[in-house]
N, C-alpha and C positions, 0 to 999 in steps of 0.2 A: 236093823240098820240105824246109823247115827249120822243125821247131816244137819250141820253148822255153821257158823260161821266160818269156824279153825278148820273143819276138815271134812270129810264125808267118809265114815268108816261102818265095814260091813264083815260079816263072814264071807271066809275067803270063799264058801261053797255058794254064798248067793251070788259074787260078784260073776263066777263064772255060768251062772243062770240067766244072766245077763247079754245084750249084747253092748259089741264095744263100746258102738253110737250112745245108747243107754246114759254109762256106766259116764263118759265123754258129755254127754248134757246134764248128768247132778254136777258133775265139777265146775262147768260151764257155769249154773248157779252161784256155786259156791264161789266162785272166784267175782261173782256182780257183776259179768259181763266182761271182767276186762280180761280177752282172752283171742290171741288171735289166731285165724283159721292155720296157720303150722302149730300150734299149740294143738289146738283141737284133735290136729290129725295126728299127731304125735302120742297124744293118749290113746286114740285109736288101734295104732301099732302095737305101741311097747307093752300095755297092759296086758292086751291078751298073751303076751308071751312071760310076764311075770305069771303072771295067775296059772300058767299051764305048769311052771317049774313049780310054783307050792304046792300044787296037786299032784304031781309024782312025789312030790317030796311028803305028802301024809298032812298036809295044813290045813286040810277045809274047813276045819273047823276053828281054827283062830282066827284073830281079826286083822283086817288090813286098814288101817288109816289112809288115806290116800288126798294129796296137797294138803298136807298139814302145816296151817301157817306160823309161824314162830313169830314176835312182836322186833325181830328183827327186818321185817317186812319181806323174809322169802317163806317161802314154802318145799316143805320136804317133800318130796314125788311120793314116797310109800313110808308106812312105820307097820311093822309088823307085831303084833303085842299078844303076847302069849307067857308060859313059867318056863323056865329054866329047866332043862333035862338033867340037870346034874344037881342044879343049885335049889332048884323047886322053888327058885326067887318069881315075883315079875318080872317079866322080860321085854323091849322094847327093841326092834332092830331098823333102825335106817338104813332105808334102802332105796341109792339116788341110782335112777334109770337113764341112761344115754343112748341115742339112737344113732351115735359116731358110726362112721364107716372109716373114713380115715384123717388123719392129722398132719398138719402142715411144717415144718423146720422151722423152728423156734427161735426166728431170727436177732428179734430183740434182746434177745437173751432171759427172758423172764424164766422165772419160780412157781409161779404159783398159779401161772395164765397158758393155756393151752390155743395154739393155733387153729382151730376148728373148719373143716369146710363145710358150710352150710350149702352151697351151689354147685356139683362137681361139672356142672355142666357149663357153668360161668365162670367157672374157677373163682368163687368166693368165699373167703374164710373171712373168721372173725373172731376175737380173743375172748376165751371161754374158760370158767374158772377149773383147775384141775378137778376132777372127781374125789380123789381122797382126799384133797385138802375143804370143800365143802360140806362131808361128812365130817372131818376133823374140827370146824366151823361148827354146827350143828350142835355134835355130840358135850363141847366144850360149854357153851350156849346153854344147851340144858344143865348140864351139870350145876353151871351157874345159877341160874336164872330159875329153873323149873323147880316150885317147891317141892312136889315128888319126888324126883329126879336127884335135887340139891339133896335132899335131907337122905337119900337111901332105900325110898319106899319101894323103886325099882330101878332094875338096875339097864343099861343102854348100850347096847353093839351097832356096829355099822357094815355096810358091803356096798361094794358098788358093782352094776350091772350092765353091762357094753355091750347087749344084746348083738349090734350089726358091727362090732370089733374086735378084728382078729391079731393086729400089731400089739401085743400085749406089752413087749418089752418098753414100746416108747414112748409108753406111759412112765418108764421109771430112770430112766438113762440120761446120760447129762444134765442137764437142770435142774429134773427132776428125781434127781438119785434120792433125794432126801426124805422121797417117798416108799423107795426098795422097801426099807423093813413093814409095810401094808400090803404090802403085793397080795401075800395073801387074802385079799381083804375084796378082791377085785377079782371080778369072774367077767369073762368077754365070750365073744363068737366061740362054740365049740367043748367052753366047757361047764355047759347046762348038768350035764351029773355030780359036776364037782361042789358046784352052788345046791344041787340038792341032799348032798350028803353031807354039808356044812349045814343045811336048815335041820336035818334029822338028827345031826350032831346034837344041836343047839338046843332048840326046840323040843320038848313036850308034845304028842298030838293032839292031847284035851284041852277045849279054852280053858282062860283063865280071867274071869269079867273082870275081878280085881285089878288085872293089868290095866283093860279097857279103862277101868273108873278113874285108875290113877293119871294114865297118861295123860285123859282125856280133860280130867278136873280139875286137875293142877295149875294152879296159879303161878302169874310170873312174878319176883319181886327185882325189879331192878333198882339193882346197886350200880348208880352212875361211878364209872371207876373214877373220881374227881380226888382231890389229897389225901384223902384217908386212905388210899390206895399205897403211899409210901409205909405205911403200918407192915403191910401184906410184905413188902420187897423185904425190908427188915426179917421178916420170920420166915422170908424163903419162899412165901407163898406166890403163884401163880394170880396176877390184880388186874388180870382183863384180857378177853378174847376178843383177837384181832378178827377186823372182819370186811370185806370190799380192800381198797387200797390199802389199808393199814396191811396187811395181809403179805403185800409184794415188800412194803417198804421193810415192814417184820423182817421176813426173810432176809434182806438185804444187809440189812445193819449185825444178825446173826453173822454172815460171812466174813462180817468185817470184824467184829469180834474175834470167832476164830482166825484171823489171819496175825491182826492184836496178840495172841494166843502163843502164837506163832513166833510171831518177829516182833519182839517185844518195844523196839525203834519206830512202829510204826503210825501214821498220824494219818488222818481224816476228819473232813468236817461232813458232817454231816446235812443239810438245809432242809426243813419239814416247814411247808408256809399251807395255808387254809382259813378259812372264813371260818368265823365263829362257829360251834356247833358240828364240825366237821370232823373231830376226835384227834387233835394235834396232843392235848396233854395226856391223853390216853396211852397213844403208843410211845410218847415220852418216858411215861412213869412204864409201862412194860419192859422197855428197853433196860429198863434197871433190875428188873426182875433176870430179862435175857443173861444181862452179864452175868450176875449173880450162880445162874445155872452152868455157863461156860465155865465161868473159871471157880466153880465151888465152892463159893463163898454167902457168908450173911454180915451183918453188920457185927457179929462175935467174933468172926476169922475174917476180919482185913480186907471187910467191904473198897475197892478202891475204886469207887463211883458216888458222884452225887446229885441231886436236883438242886439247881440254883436259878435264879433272875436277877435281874438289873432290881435295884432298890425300890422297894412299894410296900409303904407298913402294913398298907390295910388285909391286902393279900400275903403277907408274910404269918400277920399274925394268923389268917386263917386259916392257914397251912399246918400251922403250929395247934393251933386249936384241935382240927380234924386229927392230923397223926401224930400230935404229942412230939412232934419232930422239929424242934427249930431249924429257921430256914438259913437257909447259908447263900448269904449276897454273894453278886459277881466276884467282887474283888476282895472278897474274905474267903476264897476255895483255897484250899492248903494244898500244895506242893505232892508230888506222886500220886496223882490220881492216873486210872487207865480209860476212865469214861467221864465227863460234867455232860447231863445234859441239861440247856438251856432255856424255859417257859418264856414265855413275853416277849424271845429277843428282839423283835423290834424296838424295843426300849431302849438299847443299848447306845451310849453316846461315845463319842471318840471311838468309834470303832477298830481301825486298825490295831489302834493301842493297846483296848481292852482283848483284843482278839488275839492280838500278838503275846501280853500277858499272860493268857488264859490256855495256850500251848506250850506255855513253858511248864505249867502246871498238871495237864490234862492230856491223853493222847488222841484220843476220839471224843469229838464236840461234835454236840447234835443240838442245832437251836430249832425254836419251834418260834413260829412268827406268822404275822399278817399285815401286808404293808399297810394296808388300810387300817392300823391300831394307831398307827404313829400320831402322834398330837403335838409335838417340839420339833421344829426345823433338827435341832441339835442332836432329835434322834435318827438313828443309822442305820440300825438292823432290817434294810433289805435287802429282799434278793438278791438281786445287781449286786450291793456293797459285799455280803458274805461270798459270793463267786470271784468279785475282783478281788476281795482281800486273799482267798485262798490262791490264786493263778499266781499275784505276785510273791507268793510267799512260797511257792514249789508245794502246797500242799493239796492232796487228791482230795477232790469235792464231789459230793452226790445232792440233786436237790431235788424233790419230791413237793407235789401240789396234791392235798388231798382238797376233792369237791364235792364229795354225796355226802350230803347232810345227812346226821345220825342221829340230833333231836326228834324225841315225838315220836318215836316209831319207824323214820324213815317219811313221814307222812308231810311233811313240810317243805316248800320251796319259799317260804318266805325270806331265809335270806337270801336267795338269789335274786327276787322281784326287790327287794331292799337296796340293792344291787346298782339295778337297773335304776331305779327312782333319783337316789343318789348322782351314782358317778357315770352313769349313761343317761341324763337328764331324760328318762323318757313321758312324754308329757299326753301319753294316749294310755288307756286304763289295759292293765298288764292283767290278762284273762288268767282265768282260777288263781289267784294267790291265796293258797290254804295253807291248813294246818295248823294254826295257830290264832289265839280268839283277837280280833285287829278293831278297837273301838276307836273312835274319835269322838271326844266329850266337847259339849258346848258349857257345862255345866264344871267349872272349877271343882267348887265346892259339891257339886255332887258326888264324882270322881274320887275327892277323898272317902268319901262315907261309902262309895263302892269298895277302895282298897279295903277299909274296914271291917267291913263284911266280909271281903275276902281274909281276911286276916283269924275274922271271928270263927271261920271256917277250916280252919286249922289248913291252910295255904302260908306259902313262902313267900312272901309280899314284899315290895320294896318300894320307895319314890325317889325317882331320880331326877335330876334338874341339869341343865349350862350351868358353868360357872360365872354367873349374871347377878349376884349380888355377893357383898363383901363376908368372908367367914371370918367371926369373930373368936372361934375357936370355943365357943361357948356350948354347949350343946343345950342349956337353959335356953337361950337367948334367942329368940324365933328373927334371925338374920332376913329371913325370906319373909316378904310382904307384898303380897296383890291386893289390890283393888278390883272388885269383881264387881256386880249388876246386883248379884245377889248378897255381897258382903265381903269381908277382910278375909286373904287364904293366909295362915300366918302360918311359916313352920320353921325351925334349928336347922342348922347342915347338921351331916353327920358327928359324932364325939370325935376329937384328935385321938380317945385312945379308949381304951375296950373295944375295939372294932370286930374281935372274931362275935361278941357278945349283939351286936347293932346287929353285923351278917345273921348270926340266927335267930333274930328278931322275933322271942319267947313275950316280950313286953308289946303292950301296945304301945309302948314311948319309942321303941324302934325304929315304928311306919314311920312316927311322923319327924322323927329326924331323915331327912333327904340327903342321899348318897349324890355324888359328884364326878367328875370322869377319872378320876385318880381314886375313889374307890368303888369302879367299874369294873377295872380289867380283872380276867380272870375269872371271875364270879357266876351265878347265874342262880336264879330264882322262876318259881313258878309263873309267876304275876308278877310286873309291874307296873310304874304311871310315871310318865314323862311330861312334865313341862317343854314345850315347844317355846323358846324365845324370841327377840327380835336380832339377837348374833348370828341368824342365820333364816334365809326369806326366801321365796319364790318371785322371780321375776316373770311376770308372764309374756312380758313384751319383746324381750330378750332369749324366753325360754331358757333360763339359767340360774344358778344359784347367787344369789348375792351375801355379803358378811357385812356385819357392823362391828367391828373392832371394840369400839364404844359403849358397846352393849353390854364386853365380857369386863368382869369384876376378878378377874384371875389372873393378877397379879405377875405371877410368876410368868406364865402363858407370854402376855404381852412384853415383860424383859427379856423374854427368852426371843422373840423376835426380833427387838430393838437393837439386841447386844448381837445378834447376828450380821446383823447389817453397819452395826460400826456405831451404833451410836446409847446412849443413856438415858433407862429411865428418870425423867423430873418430875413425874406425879405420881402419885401410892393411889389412885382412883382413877375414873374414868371422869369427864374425857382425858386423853393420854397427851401426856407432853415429852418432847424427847429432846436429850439434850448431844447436841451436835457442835463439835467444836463450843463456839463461843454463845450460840445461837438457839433458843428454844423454839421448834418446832412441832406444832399437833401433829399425829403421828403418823396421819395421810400424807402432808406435805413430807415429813423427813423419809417414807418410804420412798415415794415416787420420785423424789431427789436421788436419791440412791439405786434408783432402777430397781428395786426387790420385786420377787417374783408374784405374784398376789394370787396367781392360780395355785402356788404353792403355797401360800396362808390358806387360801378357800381351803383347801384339800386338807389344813389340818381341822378344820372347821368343823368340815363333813365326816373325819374320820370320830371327831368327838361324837358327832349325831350316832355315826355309824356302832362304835361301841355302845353309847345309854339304848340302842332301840334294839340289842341283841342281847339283850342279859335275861329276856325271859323265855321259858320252855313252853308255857302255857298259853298267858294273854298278855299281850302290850295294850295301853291303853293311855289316849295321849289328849292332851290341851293344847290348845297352840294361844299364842298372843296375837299371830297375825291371820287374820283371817281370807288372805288371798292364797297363802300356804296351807293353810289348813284345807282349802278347798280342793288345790293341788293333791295334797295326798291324799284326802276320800276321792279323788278321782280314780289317781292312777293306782292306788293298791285295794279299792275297792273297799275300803274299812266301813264298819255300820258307825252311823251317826248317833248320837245320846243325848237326848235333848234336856234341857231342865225339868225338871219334876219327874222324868224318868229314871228315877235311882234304884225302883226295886227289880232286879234281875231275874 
């Protein structure tokens, strides 16, 4: 017997030596308690009736893996691991168990989401992922992911098992037609010999440890599907499995394609909005893969789709870096396209324009956005705007919110307490925020020589900062100067150019050039370190965020407000003077003349914070200048404190 952390696997002939309770308290373990009593009693059932079909079926002697967790953060109900009867391969089978009695009318219309009743006595259902599309999940997953598995070592079947379901058909019928050709794959109430003459099919009687060692040993290596992944669409290739919501919207945007396919006149916009880390550019760049399969094509035979964004060098170039693919700006997409999809669109200014544009050019637009990225009044890409742009323009619109964070494992709720801290001002400490390493330095200069370390350590390292002092374009030139207790923090902004070369930061002159909120978006690294400024404070007395206009050195930032509201910048520095009619006014006075909206400056404030404190997978790790804020967020996010002379980790 093998029990783990990943799974608890035995002979199938010990399991059933066992009793169910047993067999129900290792997994119990295995799972670190977090398992509640219908779980429990659920393994209680179902196993013993698996374990009776591999024993007519000749298995007791191979192994059963049973809740094998994947770093996708579920777990497989059974893997069955034994050689090939034909192939004399190792052999791996998935085998996800349901204790369905019956299913409810699938009213919303979904794909990939099953009506479930969980209370036939309450009459309660609850939306529950198709069976074969979670083994389809799974099997893709490993393919990917498992070095085993990836390279060949053994080879991977699936079946699903509906012990208490006898509606067979309604598993595959309207919605879910698209499941028919698996059917076979799916054994319910009734036809327990059928499932065992598919295991004697399949299966070999003799173990095969080899199987065990591989399944069991194998390392994950995850390939984040991030740019490099338009390489993959290019050669045809398959650059990322969809997984939770990605999964329904997947589906969705297929149909639409086919219809595309179809009536070659046809137009949709698409709307994909989500929080950082939530896999928006993922099923973006799939989407391009999708087409490619629909209408048979690669970039050799008349690829007619492309990945584009609103204009951003630093994230162009790294695109370009990663898959060798120059990017192709909004408004440089060429004419006869059948798919653009859109990265960043929240960026997007003039909207209707560029929108209006961009159909004349494209049939199906799929933009990927998060209103909270926006940093310019001027920018337009939300929600709201892409629904009203499409209602007034007669074109059909779908819009999709993906929320379960897919950084880390699934193991992270930090942006959503991020969330909270921000834009729900919560000012009482937000219980467990994990998953990711959350320090608050008192020590500037420590902080650097921590990134360093982390750097020396062959980690992804970055330092980000507000745009709070002037960029001289120089990357020599250590623009950035504090006055610290312990000494001078001096450091360059980022270079205006080698930017894919700064992103993979191979030099140590990398770190200590500090990245900015314009080259933020899009991005993401292991580690970073944030400068906290005084452009953005914690009021305690208010419970609110406050801004200092004053504070920011971003030039642009501030015209782009000015020139909103009617009026002209008259200073190239801070403090800001703004010139109004005949009249120079500081640029307090010339807003509140103007009635401008300040909740809507704050907001782009906070969206700047919001991007620099999501670019890392790993550890954030932050200074503040103001020490009433800084005390605020070790409050409410819980972060460990770093005092001076604490530098060694």
């Amino acid at each position: 017997m093998c029990k783990d952390s990943r799974c608890y696997c035995a002979a199938v002939q010990d399991l059933l030596a066992m009793k169910s309770y047993e067999i129900a308290g290792h997994l119990k373990e295995i799972t670190k308690g977090h398992t509640s009593e219908s779980e429990y009693q659920s393994w209680c059932r179902s196993l013993p009736i698996l374990l009776g079909v591999l024993h007519r079926a000749g298995m007791d002697r191979l192994s059963l893996a049973l809740e094998y967790e994947t770093p996708l953060g579920k777990r497989i109900d059974a893997v069955l691991l034994g050689e090939g009867r034909v192939t004399h391969r190792p052999l791996a089978l998935i085998i996800e168990l349901k204790q369905w009695s019956f299913i409810g009318e699938n009213t919303k219309g979904k794909e990939t989401f099953v009506r479930v009743c969980i209370s036939p006595k309450e009459k309660l259902f609850e939306d529950r992922e198709h069976p074969v599309q979670q083994t389809l999940t799974y099997k893709k997953h490993l393919k990917r992911n498992h070095s085993n598995v990836s390279s060949g070592k053994i080879d991977v079947l699936c079946c699903q098992f509906l012990h208490n379901f006898e509606q067979k058909e309604q598993l595959f019928e309207g919605n879910y037609s698209d499941y028919a050709f698996l059917k076979k794959e799916t054994y319910v109430k009734g036809e327990e010999e059928k499932l065992e003459a598919f295991l004697r099919d399949t299966f070999s009687s003799s173990p095969n440890q080899e199987a065990v060692d591989l399944f069991l040993n194998g390392e994950y290596v995850f390939g984040s599907c991030d740019y490099e992944a338009l390489r993959s669409v290019n050669e045809g290739k398959e650059n990322a499995v969809m997984i939770d919501e990605q999964k329904e919207i997947n589906k969705r945007v297929y149909k639409i394609l086919e219809q595309l396919k179809e009536d070659p006149s046809h137009r949709e916009l698409v709307v994909i909005s989500g929080a950082p880390g939530t896999g928006k550019t993922v099923i973006g760049l799939h989407m391009l893969w999708l087409y490619g399969i629909i209408f048979e094509k690669t970039r050799q035979h008349g690829l007619k789709c492309v990945f584009s964004m609103p204009r951003s060098r630093t994230l162009a170039q790294v695109i370009q870096g990663a898959s060798h693919i120059p990017i192709v700006y909004l408004e440089n997409i060429a004419a006869g396209m059948d798919m653009a999809v859109i990265d960043e669109a929240h960026r997007i200014e003039r909207l209707d324009e560029a929108m209006r544009t961009l159909f004349t050019k494209a049939k199906i637009v799929v933009v990927l956005q998060d209103d909270h990225q926006r940093v310019r009044l001027s920018e337009e890409g939300t929600v709201e705007n892409f629904v009203r742009f499409a209602g007034q323009e007669g074109i059909a619109c779908e819009t999709f919110c993906l929320t379960v964070q897919k950084r880390l494992q699934y193991l992270s709720n930090y942006v959503q307490c991020l969330h909270k801290l921000l834009y729900e001002r919560y000012d009482a400490p937000i219980p467990e925020c994990d998953g990711i390493e959350l320090i608050c330095w008192d020590s500037l200069l420590g902080l650097d020589k921590y990134l360093h370390q982390m750097q020396e350590n062959k980690n992804h390292v970055k330092w980000y900062a507000p745009f709070c002092w002037p960029w001289s374009r120089d990357a020599q030139k250590k623009d950035i100067s504090i006055q610290t207790d312990e000494g001078t923090f001096e450091k360059p902004w980022n270079p205006e150019h080698e930017q894919y070369e700064w992103y993979q930061g191979a030099r140590e002159s990398d770190l200590d050039q500090v990245g900015c909120i314009y080259t933020a978006h899009g991005l993401q690294f292991e580690h970073t370190g944030l400068i906290w400024w005084d452009d953005l404070r914690w009021n305690e007395a208010r419970s609110d965020w406050e801004i200092d206009l004053n504070a920011s050195q971003d030039w642009q930032f501030i015209r782009s407000i000015v020139e909103f509201y009617g009026g002209k910048l008259a200073s190239d520095k801070s403090p800001w003077q703004v010139r109004d009619g005949g009249t120079v006014w500081d640029i307090y006075t010339f807003l509140q003349r103007r009635g401008a909206d300040m909740d809507a400056i704050k907001e782009l404030v906070l969206n700047t914070y919001w991007v620099l404190l999501t670019r890392a997978l790993k550890g954030v790790s932050i200074w503040f200048k103001d020490n009433a804020t800084a005390e605020h967020f070790r409050k409410v996010m819980g972060a460990q404190i770093w005092h001076p002379g604490n530098t060694e980790r």
